[in-house]
C-alpha positions, 0 to 999 in steps of 0.5 A, spaced: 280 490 755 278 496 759 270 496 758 266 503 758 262 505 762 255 508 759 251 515 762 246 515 759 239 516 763 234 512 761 228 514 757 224 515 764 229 519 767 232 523 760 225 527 761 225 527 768 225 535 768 217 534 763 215 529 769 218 534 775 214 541 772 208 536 771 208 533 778 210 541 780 203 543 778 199 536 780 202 538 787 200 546 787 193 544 784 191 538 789 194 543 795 190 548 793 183 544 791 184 540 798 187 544 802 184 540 808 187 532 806 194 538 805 194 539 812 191 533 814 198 529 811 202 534 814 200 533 821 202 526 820 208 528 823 213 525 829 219 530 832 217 535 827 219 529 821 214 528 817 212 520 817 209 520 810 215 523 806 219 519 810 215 512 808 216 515 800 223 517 801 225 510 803 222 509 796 227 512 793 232 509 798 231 502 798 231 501 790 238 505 791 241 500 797 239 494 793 244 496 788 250 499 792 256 494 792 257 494 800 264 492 799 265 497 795 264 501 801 270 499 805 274 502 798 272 509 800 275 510 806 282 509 801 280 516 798 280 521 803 281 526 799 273 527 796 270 525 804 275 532 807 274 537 801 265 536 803 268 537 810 271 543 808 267 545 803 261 544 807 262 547 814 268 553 813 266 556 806 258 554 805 255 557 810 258 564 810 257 564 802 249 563 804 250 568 809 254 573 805 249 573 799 243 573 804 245 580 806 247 582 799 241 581 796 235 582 801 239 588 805 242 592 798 238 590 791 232 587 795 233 592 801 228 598 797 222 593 797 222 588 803 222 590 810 227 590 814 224 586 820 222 581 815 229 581 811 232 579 817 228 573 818 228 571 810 236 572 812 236 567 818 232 562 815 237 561 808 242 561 813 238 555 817 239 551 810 247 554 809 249 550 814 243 544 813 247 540 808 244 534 805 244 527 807 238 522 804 236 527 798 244 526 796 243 519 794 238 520 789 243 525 786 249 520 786 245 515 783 242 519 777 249 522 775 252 515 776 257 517 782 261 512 786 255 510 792 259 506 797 263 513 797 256 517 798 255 512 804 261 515 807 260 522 806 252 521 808 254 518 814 261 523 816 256 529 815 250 527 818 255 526 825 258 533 823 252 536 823 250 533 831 256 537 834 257 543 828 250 545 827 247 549 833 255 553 833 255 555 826 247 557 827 249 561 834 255 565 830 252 566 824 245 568 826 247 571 832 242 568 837 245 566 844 242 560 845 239 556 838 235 551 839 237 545 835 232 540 834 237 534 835 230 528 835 229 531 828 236 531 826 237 523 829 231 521 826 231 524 819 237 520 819 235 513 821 229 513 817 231 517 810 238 513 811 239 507 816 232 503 815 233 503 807 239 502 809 239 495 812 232 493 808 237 494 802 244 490 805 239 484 808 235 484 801 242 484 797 246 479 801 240 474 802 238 474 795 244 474 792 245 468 797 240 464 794 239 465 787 246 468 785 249 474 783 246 473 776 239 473 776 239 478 782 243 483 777 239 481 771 232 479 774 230 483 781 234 490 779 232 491 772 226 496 774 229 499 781 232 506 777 224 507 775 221 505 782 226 510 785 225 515 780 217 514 780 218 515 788 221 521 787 217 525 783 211 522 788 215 525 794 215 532 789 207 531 789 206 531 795 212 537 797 208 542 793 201 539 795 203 541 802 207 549 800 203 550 794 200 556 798 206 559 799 207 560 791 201 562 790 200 567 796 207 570 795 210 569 789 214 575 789 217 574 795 218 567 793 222 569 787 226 573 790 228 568 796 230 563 791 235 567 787 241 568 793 239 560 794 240 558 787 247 562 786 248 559 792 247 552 790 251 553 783 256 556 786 257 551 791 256 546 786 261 550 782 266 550 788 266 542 789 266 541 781 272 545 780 277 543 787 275 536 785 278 537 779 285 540 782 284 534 786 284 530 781 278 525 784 275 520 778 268 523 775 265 517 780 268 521 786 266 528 784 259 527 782 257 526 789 262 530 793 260 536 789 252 535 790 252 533 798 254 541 800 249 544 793 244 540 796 241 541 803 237 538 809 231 542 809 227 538 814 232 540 820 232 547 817 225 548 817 224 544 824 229 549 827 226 555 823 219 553 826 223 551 833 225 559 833 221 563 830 215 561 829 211 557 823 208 563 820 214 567 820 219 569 814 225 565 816 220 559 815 218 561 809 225 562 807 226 554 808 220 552 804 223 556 798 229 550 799 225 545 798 221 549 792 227 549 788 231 543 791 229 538 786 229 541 779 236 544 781 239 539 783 237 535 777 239 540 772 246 539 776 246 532 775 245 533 767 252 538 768 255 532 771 253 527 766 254 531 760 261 533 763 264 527 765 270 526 761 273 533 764 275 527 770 279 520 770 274 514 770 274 510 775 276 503 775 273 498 778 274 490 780 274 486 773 276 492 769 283 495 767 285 503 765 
């Protein structure tokens, strides 16, 4: 008897866009009322990685980790399909239709009402986001549309090598700098700290619980309130993100507003890419949720370090990767509400104890 499996969010993350706007407008306020605390946070950085948001990314991770069936892991391997459309997705089509709507709105709509130095600046730092995809972040979109996360494992860590030997190339070309500078301490450690520490913390916990008091209490007794402390973590991380960019906004809300429209088409239109081959692919509902989701979202803390790195903390190219990070988790969660909301377009997967 085949059991169905429910995609439902829960009360806390059914309303997940009231809390978001809220912690949207705490984090501007706060930034702005102690502009000086806002600073203080962000220079505790290392390598351009700032240390805490990655102490509140590991509580988004950890609560995920802890509840991932690590044998499922081994079982991604056996379906290629979804891994090779991200890589193809993700490095031959997403960064040229970054670039392609980078210059179709800010060098001919937007082009009578923007300078044009500073276009090409507002160009170059989306296209550092287009060729940037996701990795930690990933996880946590995975997880609230109910995605297979062994497979997302596998993906996170395919892209994350990917992006070492791919990044500064495709960077080179499309930015049409002879010598880009990568920042590949920063591409190393976000990875080790948003990925690998909560990683290991979540595999130790899970084995050695499980060890000990048995797979039943560990289901029923420690997980029942991880989904809310790794949602709770994410909206503390969105707080904190706003306190540090809300000057942005309200310094140049117009220039925001127009970076952001060519970021969002991207991201549908990726999204809407992945959804759609998947469903050619035919991949299950589990598999396509997170292989869509991977390239519609993007690692913006390399693409802001290799914009600073580049051209500057002030300069447009930075201000073009703020606005990804600004427009990064309301979207993202309105795509997971698409993929919840469209999951019978796609086979179920089956698991183990289950039949079709």
């Amino acid at each position: 008897m085949s059991k169905e499996k429910s995609y439902d969010l829960s009360f806390f993350q059914k309303y997940l866009t009231v809390w978001v706007a809220l912690c949207i407008t705490a984090g501007i306020t706060l930034g702005a009322v102690f502009p000086g605390a806002a600073e203080a946070l962000n220079s505790m950085a290392y390598a351009q990685v700032n240390i805490p948001i990655a102490v509140l990314l590991f509580g988004m991770m950890f609560p995920i980790m802890v509840q991932i069936d690590f044998n499922e892991v081994v079982n991604a391997f056996k379906a290629p399909k979804p891994v090779l459309m991200t890589l193809v997705i993700n490095w031959g089509i997403k960064p040229f239709t970054m670039f392609f709507f980078a210059w179709l709105f800010f060098r001919v709509i937007f082009a009578p009402f923007v300078d044009y130095d500073m276009a090409s600046e507002y160009i170059a730092g989306m296209i550092l986001l287009g060729i940037a995809p996701c990795t930690a972040m990933v996880l946590v979109w995975s997880y609230l549309s109910r995605g297979f996360m062994g497979l997302t494992l596998v993906m996170v860590a395919i892209n994350s090598l990917t992006m070492l030997f791919l990044y500064a190339p495709l960077g080179n070309f499309l930015l049409g700098v002879a010598e880009m500078v990568v920042p590949f301490m920063t591409i190393f450690l976000s990875v080790m700290l948003y990925v690998g520490v909560s990683l290991a913390a979540g595999y130790i916990t899970r084995t050695q619980l499980i060890k000990r008091r048995g797979i039943e209490w560990y289901e029923r007794v420690f997980l029942k309130h991880m989904g809310t402390i790794s949602v709770a973590s994410l909206l503390l991380t969105l707080v904190f993100l706003f306190m540090l960019q809300g000057s942005v906004i309200l310094a140049s809300p117009l220039i925001v507003a127009m970076i952001a429209v060519p970021l969002i088409i991207q991201t549908f239109v990726i999204f809407g890419l992945g959804y759609g081959v998947s469903k050619l692919l035919g991949l299950t509902y589990e598999e396509a949720a997170p292989a869509s989701m991977i390239g519609a979202s993007n690692h913006f803390e390399v693409a802001i370090a290799t914009a600073v790195t580049i051209f500057g903390v002030t300069s447009g190219a930075a201000l073009s990767t703020v606005v990804g990070v600004l427009i990064e988790v309301p979207i993202m969660l309105l795509l997971v509400r698409i993929c919840l909301n469209t999951h019978r377009w796609f086979p179920a997967r089956v698991t183990a104890g289950q039949t079709a």
